[in-house]
C-alpha positions in Angstrom: 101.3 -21.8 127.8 98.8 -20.7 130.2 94.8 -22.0 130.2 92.7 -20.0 127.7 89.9 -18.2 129.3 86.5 -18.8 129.5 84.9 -16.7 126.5 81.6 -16.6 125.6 80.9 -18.2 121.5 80.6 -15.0 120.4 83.8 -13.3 121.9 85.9 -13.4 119.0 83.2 -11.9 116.5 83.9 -8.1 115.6 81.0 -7.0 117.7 82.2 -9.7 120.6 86.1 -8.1 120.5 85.0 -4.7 120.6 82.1 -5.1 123.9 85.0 -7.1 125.3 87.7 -3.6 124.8 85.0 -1.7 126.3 84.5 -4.0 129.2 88.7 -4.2 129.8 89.1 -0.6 129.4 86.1 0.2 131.9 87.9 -2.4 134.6 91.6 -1.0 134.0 90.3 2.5 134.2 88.3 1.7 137.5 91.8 0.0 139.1 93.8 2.4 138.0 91.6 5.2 140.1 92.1 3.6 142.8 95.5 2.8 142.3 96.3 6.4 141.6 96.2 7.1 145.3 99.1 4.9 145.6 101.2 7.0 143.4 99.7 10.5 144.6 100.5 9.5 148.6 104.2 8.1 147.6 104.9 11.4 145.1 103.6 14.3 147.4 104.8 12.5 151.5 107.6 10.4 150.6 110.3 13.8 149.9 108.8 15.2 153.4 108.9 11.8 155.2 112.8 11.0 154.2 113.9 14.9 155.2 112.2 14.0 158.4 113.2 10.7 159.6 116.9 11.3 158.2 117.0 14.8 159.3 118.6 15.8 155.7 116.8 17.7 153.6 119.4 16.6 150.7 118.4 12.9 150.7 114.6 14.1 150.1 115.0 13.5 146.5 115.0 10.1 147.0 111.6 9.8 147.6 110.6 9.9 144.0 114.4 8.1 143.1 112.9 5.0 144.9 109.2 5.2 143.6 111.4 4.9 140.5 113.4 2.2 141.0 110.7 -0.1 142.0 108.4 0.7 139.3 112.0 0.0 136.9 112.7 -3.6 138.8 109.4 -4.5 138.8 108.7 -3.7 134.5 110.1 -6.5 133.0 109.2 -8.8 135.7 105.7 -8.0 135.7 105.3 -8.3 131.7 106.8 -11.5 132.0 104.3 -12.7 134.3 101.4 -11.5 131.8 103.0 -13.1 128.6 103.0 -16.5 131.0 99.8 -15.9 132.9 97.8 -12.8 131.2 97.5 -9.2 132.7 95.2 -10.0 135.2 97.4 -12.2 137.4 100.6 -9.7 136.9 98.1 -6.3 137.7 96.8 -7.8 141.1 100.1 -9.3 142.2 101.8 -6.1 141.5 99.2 -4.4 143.0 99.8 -6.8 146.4 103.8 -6.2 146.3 102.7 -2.4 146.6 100.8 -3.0 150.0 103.8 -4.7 151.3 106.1 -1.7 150.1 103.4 0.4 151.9 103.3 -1.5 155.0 107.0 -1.4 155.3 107.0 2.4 155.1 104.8 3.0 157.6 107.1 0.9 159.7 110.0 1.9 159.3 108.6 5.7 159.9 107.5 4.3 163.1 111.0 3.1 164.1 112.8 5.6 162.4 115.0 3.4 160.0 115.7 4.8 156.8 116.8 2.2 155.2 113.6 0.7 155.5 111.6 3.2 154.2 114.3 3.6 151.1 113.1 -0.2 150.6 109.4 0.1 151.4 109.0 3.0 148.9 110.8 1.1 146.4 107.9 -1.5 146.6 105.6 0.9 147.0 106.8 2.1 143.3 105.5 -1.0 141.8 102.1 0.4 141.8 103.6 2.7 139.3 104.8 -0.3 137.1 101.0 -1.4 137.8 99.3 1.6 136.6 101.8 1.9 133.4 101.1 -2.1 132.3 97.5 -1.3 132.9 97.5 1.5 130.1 99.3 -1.3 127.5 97.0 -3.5 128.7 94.1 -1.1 127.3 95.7 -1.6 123.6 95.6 -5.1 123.6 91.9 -6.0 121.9 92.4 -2.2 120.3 92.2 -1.7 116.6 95.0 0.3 115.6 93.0 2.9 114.8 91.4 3.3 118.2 94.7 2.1 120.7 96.1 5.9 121.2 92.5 6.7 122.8 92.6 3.7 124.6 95.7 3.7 126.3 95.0 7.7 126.8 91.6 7.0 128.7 93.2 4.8 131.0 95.9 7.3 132.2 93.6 9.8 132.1 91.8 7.4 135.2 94.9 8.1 137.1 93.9 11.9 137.6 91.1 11.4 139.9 93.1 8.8 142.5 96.4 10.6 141.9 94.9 14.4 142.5 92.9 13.3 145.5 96.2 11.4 147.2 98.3 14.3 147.9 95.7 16.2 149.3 95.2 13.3 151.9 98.4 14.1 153.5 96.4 16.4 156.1 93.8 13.6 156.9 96.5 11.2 157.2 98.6 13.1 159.5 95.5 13.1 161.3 94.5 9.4 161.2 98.5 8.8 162.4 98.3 10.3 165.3 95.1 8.6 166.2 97.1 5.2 165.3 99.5 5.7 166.8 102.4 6.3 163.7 104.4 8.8 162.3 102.0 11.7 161.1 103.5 11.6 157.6 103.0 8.2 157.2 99.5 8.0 158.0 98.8 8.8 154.3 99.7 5.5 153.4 97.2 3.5 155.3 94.8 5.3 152.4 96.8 3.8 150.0 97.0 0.3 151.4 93.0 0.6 151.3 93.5 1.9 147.3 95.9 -1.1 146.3 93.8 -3.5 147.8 90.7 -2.5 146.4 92.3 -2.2 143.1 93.8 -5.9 143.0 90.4 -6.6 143.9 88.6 -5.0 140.8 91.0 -6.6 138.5 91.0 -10.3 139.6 86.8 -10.3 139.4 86.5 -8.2 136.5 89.0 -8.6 134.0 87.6 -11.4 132.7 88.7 -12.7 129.7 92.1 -11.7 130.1 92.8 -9.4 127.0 96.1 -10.4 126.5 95.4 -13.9 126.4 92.1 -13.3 124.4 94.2 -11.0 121.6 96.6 -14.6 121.5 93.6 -16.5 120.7 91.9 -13.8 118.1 95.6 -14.0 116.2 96.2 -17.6 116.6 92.2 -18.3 114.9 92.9 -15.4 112.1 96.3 -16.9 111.6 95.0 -21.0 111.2 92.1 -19.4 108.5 94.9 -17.6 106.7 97.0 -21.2 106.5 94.0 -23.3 105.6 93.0 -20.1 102.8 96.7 -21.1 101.5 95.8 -24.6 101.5 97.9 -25.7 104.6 97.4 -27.2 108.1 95.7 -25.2 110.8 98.7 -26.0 113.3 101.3 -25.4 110.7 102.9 -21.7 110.5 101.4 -20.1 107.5 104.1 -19.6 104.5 102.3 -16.4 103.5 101.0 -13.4 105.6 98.9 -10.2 104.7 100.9 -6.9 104.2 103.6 -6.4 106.5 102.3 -4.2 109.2 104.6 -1.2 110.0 106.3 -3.3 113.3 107.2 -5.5 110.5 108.6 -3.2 108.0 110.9 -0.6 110.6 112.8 -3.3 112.4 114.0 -3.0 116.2 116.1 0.1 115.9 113.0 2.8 116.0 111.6 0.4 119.1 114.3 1.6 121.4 114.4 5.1 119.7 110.4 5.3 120.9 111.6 3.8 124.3 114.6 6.0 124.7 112.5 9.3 124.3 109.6 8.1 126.4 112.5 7.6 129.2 114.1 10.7 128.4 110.9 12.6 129.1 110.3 11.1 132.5 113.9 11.5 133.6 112.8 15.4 133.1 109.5 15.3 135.0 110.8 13.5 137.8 113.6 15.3 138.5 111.9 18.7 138.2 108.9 17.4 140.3 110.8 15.8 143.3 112.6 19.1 144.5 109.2 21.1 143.9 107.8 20.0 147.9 111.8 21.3 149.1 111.8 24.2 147.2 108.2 25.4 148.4 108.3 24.8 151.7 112.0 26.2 152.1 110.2 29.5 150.5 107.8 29.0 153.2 105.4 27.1 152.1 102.6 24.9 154.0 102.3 21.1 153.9 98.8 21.8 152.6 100.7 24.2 149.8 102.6 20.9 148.9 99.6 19.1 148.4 97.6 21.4 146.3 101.1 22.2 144.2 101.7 18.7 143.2 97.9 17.7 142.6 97.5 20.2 140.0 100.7 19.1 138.5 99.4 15.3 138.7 96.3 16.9 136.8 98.3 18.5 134.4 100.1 15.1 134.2 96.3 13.0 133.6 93.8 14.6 132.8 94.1 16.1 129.4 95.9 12.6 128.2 92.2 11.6 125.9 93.0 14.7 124.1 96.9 13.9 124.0 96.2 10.2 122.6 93.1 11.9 120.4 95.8 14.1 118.8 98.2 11.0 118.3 95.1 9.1 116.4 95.0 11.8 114.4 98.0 13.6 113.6 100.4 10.7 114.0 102.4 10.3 117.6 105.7 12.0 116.8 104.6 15.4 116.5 102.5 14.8 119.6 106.1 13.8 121.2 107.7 16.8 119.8 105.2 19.4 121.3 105.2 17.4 124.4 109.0 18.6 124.5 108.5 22.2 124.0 106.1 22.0 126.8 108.8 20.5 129.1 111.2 23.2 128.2 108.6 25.6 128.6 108.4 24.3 132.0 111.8 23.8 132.6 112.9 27.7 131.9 109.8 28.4 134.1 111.4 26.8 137.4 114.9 27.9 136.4 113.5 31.6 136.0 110.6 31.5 139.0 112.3 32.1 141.7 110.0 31.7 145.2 106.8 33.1 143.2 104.3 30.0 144.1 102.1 31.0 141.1 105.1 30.5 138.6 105.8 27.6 139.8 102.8 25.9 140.1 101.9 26.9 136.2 105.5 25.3 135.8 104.2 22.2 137.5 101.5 22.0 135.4 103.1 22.7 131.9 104.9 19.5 133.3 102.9 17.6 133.6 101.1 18.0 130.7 104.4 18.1 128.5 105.0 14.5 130.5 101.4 13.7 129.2 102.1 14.0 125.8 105.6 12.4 125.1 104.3 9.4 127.5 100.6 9.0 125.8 102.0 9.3 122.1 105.7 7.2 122.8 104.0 4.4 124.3 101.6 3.9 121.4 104.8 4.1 119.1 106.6 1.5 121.3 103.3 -0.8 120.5 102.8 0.2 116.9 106.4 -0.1 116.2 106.6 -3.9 117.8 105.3 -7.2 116.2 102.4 -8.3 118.6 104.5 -11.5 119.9 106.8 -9.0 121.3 104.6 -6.6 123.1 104.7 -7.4 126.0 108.2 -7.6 126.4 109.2 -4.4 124.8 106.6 -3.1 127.0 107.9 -4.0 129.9 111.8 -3.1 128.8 110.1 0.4 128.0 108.7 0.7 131.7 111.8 -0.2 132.9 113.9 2.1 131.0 111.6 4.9 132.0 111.5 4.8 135.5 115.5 3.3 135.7 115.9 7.1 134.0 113.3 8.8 136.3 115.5 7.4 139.5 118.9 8.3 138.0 117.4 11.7 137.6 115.5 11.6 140.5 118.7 10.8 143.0 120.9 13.3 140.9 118.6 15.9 141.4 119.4 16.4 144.7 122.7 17.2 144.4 122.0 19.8 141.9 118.9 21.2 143.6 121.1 21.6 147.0 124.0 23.0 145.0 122.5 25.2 142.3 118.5 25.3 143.3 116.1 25.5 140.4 118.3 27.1 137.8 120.9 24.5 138.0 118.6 21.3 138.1 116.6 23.0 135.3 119.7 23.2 133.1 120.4 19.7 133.4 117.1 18.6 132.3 117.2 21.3 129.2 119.8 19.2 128.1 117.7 15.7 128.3 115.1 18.2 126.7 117.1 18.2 123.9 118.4 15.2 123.6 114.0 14.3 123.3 114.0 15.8 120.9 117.0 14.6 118.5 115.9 11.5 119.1 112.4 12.1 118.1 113.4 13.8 115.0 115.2 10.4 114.1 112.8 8.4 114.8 110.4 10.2 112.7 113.4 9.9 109.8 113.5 6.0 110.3 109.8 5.2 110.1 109.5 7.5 107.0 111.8 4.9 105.3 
């Protein structure tokens, strides 16, 4: 079990847990701005740095595969660490892994060894996994009530780092050459700078640990409700309050919540990793690049209050459910766009925002729907599954991008579109029951 935290004696009172959730949110949020340049560098220069230093223009999608992968590998991993040691420990060593990954990709640019950079970008994905614990970590002290807006105001902290970080690939082209590196890669010196500051944020402020400070609010409600029943504080109490609804829906709707979370991303990705190709084989400018796949990352963060607002209020599977109509909207857009940049971008940006809602409203069902011993496993299973799904679709899209363009890779993911959807639908049948 790991060491409680220092709290002060009146942490665990209502008005101590709530300053405490305002104090953990402000942190995460904080971190996760920085951390968003991480994600924003990797997204917009690793597509044009693998065409590059391969010389195949086909293998580009493997830019966002490996972002992917990393941030899959590293889920479970990193949830395990914060059952054991608390979310602060498993944010700042994730976000240290990520300045390795970065490191590495700036060397292997350097040297020209792709199989280096496929590794180094696969760690530098772990920032990912980062930033998507963080946003669980902002429903830990929540109250039910409030835990859609608090997870939704943390990834709305993503927008500013992630928006800014493709935009840096001009400056860092610039500060490469002056170091010396490959001009794509100089991006990710920024983002070494991000992670680092980030890990820094979290290890000095996050302070009691909410994860381990929720353990210690539900192990002192639970010994009050076992001495109310007349038994011993230590003992497991043989009665409980009304069964919460994690209790009553059992483990089938869980993975139902994580399948359509996963099924969502898979779309995004896929759709999003071809966007740098397709613009820039239309003629397109590096800068073009940039300012395409900021306002998509902005589409992506920064209306995600009002997503998890709208979850609070009108429950989070018919937040899901529009969230997929928006991805097919977006999906028939790039299929029907052709080389019209304007099209595209408003594609890019019904994208994102479709992304914003089935990720804001399924995460908070994958943490209502689980008992709160279990949280941070299923979270970290959910992460997994969602970015394990973003790099299958990631790598495959590709192939159909280079075979079929647009139209062809757009087809593919109307048909994850739909299967959202069923699953949303039965989800929403199973938790009525």
């Amino acid at each position: 079990m790991p060491h409680a935290q220092p709290v002060t004696p009146d942490s665990r009172t209502g008005d101590g847990v709530r300053a405490l959730q305002r104090r953990s949110v402000a942190v995460l949020a904080l971190a996760t701005v920085l951390g968003g340049l991480g994600i924003g560098a990797s997204l917009s220069a690793g597509a044009l740095l693998i065409a590059d230093v391969t010389g195949n223009p086909a293998l580009s999608g493997f830019g966002s595969t490996m972002n992917a992968v990393g941030a899959a590998v590293a889920g479970i991993p990193l949830a395990r660490l914060a059952a054991r040691r608390g979310r602060r420990v498993a944010l700042t060593t994730g976000n240290l892994l990520a300045v390795g990954g970065a490191l590495l990709v700036i060397g292997a640019a350097l040297v020209e060894i792709p199989i280096l950079l496929f590794v180094g970008l696969a760690a530098l994905g772990i920032a990912a996994a980062v930033q998507l614990q963080a946003r669980f970590a902002a429903t830990d002290l929540a109250t039910p009530a409030h835990r859609a807006r608090d997870l939704s105001l943390v990834v709305w902290s993503i927008t500013i780092g992630a928006v800014i970080g493709p935009n840096l690939i001009g400056p860092g082209e610039t500060l490469g050459d002056a170091l010396g590196l490959h001009a794509l890669s100089g991006i990710f010196v920024f983002t070494i700078a991000a992670q680092l500051c980030a890990g820094l944020v979290v290890w000095f402020g996050l302070r009691p640990d909410p994860l381990l400070e929720a353990r210690g609010i539900a192990k002192t409600a639970g010994d009050h409700a076992t001495a109310a029943l007349g038994g011993e504080p230590d003992e497991p109490a043989s009665a409980s309050p009304a069964p919460t609804t994690a209790m009553r829906v059992g483990r089938a709707p869980q993975f139902l919540a994580i399948a359509l979370v996963a099924l969502g991303h898979a779309v995004m990705v896929g759709i999003m990793a071809m966007t740098p190709l397709h613009l820039t084989h239309h003629g397109g400018s590096i800068e073009l690049v940039g300012i395409t796949i900021s306002i998509h990352i902005a589409g992506m963060y920064a209306l995600s209050p009002l997503a998890g607002i709208a979850a609070g209020r009108f429950g989070p599977i018919p937040v899901v459910l529009t969230g997929y109509a928006v991805l097919a909207a977006a999906a028939a857009g790039t299929a029907f766009g052709g080389g019209s940049v304007v099209v595209v971008q408003t594609s890019l940006v019904l994208l994102g925002l479709g992304w914003c809602m089935v990720t804001v409203a399924g995460a908070t069902l994958v943490t209502a729907l689980t008992p709160e011993v279990e949280r941070p496993a299923r979270q970290g299973q959910s992460d997994t599954a969602m970015n394990a799904a973003g790099a299958v679709f990631g790598a495959a899209s590709g192939v159909l991008f280079a075979v079929g363009g647009f139209p062809m890779l757009s087809s593919v993911a109307g048909v994850l579109i739909v299967l959202g959807i069923a699953v949303s639908l039965r989800l929403r049948v199973l938790a009525r029951r």
